[in-house]
C-alpha positions as CSV (number, residue, x, y, z in Angstrom):
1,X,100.8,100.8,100.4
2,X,98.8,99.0,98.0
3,X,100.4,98.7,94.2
4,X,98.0,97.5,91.5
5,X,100.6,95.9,88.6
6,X,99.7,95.2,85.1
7,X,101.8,94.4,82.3
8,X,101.5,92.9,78.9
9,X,103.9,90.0,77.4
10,X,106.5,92.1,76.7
11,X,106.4,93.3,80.4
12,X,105.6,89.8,82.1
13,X,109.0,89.2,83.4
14,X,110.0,92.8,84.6
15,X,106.3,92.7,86.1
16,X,107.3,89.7,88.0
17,X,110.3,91.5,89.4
18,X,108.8,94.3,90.4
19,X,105.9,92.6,92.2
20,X,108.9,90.9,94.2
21,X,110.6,94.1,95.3
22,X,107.6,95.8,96.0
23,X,106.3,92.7,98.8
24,X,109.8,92.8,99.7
25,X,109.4,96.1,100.8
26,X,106.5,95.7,102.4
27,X,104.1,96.7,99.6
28,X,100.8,94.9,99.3
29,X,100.4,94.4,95.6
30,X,97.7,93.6,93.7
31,X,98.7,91.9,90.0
32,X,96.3,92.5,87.6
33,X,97.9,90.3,85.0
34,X,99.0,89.2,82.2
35,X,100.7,86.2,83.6
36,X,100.9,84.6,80.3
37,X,103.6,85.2,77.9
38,X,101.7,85.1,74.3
39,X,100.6,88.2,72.7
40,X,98.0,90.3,74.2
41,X,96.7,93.7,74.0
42,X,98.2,96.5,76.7
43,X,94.7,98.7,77.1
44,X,93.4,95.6,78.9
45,X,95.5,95.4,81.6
46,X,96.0,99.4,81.4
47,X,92.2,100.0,82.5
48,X,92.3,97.1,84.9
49,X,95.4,98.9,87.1
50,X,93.7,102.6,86.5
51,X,91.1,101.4,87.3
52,X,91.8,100.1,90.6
53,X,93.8,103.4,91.6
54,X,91.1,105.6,90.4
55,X,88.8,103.8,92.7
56,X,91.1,104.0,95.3
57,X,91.6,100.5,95.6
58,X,95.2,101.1,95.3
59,X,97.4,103.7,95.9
60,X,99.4,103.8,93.4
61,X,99.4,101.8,89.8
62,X,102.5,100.5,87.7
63,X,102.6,99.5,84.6
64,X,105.1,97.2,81.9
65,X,105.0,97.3,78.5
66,X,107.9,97.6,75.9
67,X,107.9,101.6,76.1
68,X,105.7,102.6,78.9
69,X,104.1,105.2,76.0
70,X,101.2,103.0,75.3
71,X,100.1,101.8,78.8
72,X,100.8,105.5,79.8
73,X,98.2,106.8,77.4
74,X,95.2,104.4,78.0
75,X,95.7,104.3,81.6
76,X,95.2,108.5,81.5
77,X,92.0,107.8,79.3
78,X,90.6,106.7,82.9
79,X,89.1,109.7,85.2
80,X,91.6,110.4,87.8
81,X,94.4,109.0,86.7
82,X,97.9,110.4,86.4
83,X,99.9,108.2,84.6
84,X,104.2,108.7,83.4
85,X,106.5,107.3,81.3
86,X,109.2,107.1,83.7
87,X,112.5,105.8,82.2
88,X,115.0,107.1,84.1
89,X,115.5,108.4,88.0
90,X,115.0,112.5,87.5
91,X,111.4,111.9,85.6
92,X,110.3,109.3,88.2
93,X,111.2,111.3,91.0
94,X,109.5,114.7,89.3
95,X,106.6,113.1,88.3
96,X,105.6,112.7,92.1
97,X,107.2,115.7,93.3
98,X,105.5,118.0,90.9
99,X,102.2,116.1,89.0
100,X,101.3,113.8,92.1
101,X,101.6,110.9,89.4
102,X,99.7,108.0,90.5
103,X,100.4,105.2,87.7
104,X,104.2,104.7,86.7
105,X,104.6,103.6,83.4
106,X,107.8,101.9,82.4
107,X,109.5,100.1,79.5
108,X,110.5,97.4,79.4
109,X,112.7,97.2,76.4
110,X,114.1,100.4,77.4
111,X,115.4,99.9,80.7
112,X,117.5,97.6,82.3
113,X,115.8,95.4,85.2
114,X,118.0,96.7,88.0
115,X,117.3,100.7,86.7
116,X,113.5,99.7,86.5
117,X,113.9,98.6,90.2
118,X,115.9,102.3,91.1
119,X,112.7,103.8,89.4
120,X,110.0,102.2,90.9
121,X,111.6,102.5,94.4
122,X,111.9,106.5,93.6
123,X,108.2,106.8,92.3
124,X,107.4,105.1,95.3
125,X,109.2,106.5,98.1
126,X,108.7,110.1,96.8
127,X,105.7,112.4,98.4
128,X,103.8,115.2,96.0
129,X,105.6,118.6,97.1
130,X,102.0,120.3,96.4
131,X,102.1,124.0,97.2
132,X,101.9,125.5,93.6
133,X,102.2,122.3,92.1
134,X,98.8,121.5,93.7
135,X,97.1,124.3,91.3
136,X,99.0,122.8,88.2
137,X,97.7,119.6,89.2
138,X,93.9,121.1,89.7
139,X,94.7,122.5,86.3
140,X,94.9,119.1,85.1
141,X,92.5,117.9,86.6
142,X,89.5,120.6,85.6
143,X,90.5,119.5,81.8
144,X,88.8,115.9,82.4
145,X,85.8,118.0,83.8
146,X,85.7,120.0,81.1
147,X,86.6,117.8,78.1
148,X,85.4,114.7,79.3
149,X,87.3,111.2,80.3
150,X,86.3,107.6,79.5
151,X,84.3,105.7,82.4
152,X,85.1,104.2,84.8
């Protein structure tokens, strides 16, 4: 599968490790930057990953900043994105299951390197259960339709 990563500096080094683990797995993965550890602004490298999902260059996105909350909500400004703050195992495992999440979102300063590892091996390994998910997800989805979404 192919992974689009982005991180800003506060997720540089958890980025790095996860972009490991994911080509140890067998993972083709795309890193979209920042490889630089001064100060720079997460929407950047946000719209860069969603981007690359929503064009279906990548299958799924994954993102690094301190929280996960601010990556999270400028990569959902992008059309077809589905991005989650995933900080623990239950919530990265759900948001596949139930919301066919397609960007993982994680914090860096609020998870441990080894736990961010557990969690992005769950959000990848897990397959949307659609069924009646799939019209909660359609749900979703009619809002951008409706109420508009950023380019792309």
């Amino acid at each position: 599968m192919k992974v689009a990563l982005g991180a800003d500096h506060a997720g540089l080094e958890l980025k790095g490790r996860i972009a490991a683990a994911l080509a140890d797995a067998g993972h083709e993965v795309d890193d979209l930057g920042t490889n630089r550890p001064e100060s720079c602004d997460y929407p950047d490298f946000a719209a860069k990953v969603a981007r690359e999902v929503a064009g279906g260059r990548a299958q799924r996105g994954i993102l690094v900043c301190a929280t996960g909350v601010g990556m999270s909500i400028a990569a959902n400004k992008i059309a077809g994105i589905r991005a989650a703050v995933c900080n623990d195992l239950y919530t990265a495992r759900f948001a596949r299951l139930h919301n066919d999440a397609n960007v993982l979102a994680l914090g860096a300063r609020v998870v441990g390197p080894e736990r961010a590892l557990e969690i992005v091996d769950i959000f990848m390994h897990s397959a949307f259960e659609g069924g009646r998910h799939q019209r909660r997800v359609d749900k979703i989805m009619d809002l951008e339709s409706q109420y508009g979404r950023c380019c792309q």
